[in-house]
C-alpha positions in Angstrom: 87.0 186.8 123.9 87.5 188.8 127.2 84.9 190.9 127.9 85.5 195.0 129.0 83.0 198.2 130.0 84.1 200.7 127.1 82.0 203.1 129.4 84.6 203.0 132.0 87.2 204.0 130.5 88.2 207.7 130.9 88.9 209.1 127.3 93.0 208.6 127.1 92.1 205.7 128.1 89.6 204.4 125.4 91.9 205.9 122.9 94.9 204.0 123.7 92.9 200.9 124.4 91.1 201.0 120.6 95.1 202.0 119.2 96.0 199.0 120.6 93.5 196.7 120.2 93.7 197.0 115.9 97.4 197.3 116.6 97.9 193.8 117.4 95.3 193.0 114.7 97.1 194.6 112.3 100.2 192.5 113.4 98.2 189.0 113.2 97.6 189.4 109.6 93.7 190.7 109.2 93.6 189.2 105.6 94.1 186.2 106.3 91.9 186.2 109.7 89.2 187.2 106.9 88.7 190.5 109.2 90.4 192.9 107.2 87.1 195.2 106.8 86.6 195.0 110.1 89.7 196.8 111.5 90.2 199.3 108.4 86.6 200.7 109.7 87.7 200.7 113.5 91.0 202.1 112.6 88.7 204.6 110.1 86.5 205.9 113.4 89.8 205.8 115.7 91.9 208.0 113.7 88.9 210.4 113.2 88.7 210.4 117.4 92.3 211.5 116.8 91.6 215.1 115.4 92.7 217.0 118.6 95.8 217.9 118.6 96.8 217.0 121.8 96.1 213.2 121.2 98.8 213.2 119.0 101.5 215.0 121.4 100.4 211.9 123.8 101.4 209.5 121.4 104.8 210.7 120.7 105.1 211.6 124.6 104.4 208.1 125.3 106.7 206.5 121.9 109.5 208.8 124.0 109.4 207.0 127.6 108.9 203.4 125.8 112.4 204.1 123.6 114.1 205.5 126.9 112.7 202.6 129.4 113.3 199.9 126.5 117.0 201.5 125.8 117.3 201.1 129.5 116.3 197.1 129.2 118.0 196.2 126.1 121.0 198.1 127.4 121.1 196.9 130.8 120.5 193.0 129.2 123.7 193.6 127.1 125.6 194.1 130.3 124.1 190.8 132.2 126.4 188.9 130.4 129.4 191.2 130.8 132.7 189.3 130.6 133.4 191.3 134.2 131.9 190.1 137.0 130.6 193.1 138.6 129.2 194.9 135.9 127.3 191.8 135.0 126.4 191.4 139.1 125.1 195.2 138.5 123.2 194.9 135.4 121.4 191.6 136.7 120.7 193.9 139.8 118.3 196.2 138.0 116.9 194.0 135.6 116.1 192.2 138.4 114.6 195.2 140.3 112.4 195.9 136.5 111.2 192.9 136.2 109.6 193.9 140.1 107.0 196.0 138.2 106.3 193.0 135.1 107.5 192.3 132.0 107.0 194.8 129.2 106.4 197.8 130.9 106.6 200.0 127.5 103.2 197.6 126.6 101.2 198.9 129.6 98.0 201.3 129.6 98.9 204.9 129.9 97.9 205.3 133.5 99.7 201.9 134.8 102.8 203.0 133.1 102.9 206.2 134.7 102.9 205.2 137.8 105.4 202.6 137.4 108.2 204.7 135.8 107.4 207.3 138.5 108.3 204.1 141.4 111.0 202.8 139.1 112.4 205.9 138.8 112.5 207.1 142.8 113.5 203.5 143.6 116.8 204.0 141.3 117.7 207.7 142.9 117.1 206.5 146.7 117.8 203.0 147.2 121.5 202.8 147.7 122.6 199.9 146.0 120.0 201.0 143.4 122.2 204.3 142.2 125.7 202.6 143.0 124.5 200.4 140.1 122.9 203.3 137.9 126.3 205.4 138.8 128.5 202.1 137.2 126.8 202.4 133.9 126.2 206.1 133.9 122.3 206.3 133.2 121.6 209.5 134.9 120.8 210.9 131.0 118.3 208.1 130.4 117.0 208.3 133.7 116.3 212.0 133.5 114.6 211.4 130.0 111.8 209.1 131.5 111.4 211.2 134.4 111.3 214.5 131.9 108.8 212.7 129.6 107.1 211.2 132.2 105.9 214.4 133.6 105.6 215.6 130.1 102.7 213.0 129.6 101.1 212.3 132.0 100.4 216.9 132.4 99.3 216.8 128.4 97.3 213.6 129.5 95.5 215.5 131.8 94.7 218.2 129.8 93.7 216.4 127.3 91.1 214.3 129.1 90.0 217.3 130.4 89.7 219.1 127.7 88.0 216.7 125.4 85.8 216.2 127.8 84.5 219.4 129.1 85.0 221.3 125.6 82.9 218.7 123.5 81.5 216.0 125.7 78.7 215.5 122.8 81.2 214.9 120.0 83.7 212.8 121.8 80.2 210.5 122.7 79.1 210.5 119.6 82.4 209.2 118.4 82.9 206.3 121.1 79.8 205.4 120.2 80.2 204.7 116.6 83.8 203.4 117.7 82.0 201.2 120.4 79.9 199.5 117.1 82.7 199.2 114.8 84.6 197.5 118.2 82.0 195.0 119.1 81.4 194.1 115.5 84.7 193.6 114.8 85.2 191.3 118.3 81.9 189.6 117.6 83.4 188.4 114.1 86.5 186.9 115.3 84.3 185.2 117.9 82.4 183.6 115.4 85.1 182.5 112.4 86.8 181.3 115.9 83.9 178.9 116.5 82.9 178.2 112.5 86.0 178.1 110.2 87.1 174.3 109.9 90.9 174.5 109.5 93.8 172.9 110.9 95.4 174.7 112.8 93.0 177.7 113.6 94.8 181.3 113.4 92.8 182.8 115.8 93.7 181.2 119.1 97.1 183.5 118.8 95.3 186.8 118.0 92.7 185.8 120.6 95.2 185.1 123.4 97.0 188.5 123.0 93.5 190.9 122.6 92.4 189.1 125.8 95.8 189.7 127.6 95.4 193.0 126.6 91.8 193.9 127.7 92.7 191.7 130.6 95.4 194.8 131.6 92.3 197.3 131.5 89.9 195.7 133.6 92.7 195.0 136.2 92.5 199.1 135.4 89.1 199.8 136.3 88.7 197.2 139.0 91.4 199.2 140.8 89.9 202.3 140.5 86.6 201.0 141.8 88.6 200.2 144.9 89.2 203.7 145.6 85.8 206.0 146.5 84.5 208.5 144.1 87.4 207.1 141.2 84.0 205.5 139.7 82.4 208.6 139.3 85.4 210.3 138.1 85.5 208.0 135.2 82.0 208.2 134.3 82.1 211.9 134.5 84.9 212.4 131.7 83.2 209.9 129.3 
């Protein structure tokens, strides 16, 4: 399995990065991957890491923009095939102009998504044939929900990392640090029964692929921040 440096990652970060990690674990059947005690202890330490009150304002924030950017998709897709010509030519348009910024953009890091409904977002109020399109269907409600939320997030975010941080730097370390054992075991045993269990076919290929595609997303993270001087530091600070 893809390797990542937990260290690295600022504390929203890590957070959303462990929540996802047993999330698609959870989805791949753990009995059967003979892992089950595995993720109920990471999920265990996670939801412990979970006690501020913020974290869980960040979650919803961030359920929010997924259902209003994915309403926006599914929406927009319905339209594509639209038995009129221009309102199919229109809906193409901006799934076309989405699918710019990759596919799935509700399954992004925090900090990647951010960014991206911020670009979609200016992109669909500026460009003109952009908001002639947006004006056919009448999305200026969903828009203004992503942009509300957005904002919404990405200030608790920022709070919260800071918070959590500064406030108890020694109790947030302590508890990556029992997360970081419960992760590495947990990766370590699916590497294993990967390489040991003698069935046709193997089930962990599948759960392999997607927790690689997903730590995959945060180095691509971290290897951009490294591009920008003193982002490094930052991160390492607010561990």
């Amino acid at each position: 399995m893809n390797t990542i440096e937990l260290h690295l990652l600022r504390n929203a970060e890590y957070l959303q990065y462990v929540k996802d990690f047993s999330g698609i674990i959870a989805l791949n059947n753990p009995s059967a991957l003979q892992i089950d005690t595995k993720i109920s202890e990471l999920e265990s330490l996670y939801k412990k890491a979970l006690a501020n009150e913020k974290t869980q304002d960040i979650l919803l924030l961030d359920e929010r923009r997924d259902d209003a950017i994915n309403g926006i998709y599914y929406f927009l897709l319905e339209h594509s095939c639209h038995s009129e010509a221009d309102k199919k030519q229109k809906a193409q348009l901006l799934l076309d102009h989405m699918a710019l910024y990759g596919i799935g953009i509700s399954c992004l890091n925090y900090q990647s998504k951010t960014a991206i409904l911020n670009n979609l977002v200016r992109d669909w109020e500026n460009k003109p044939e952009l908001t002639n399109a947006v004006a056919v269907f009448n999305l200026s409600e969903w828009i203004n929900e992503i942009k509300t939320v957005n904002d919404l997030f990405n200030t608790t975010c920022l709070s919260f990392t800071q918070e959590y941080g500064d406030v108890n730097p020694e109790n947030i370390k302590t508890k990556r640090e029992e997360v970081n054992a419960a992760y590495y075991a947990l990766r370590d045993r699916i590497d294993a029964l990967h390489l040991l269990v003698e069935i046709s076919p193997l089930p962990y290929p599948t759960v392999i692929n997607q927790l690689n595609a997903l730590t995959d997303q945060y180095n691509v993270l971290l290897v951009n921040r490294k591009s920008v001087p003193g982002n490094n530091r930052q991160a390492l600070s607010q561990e």
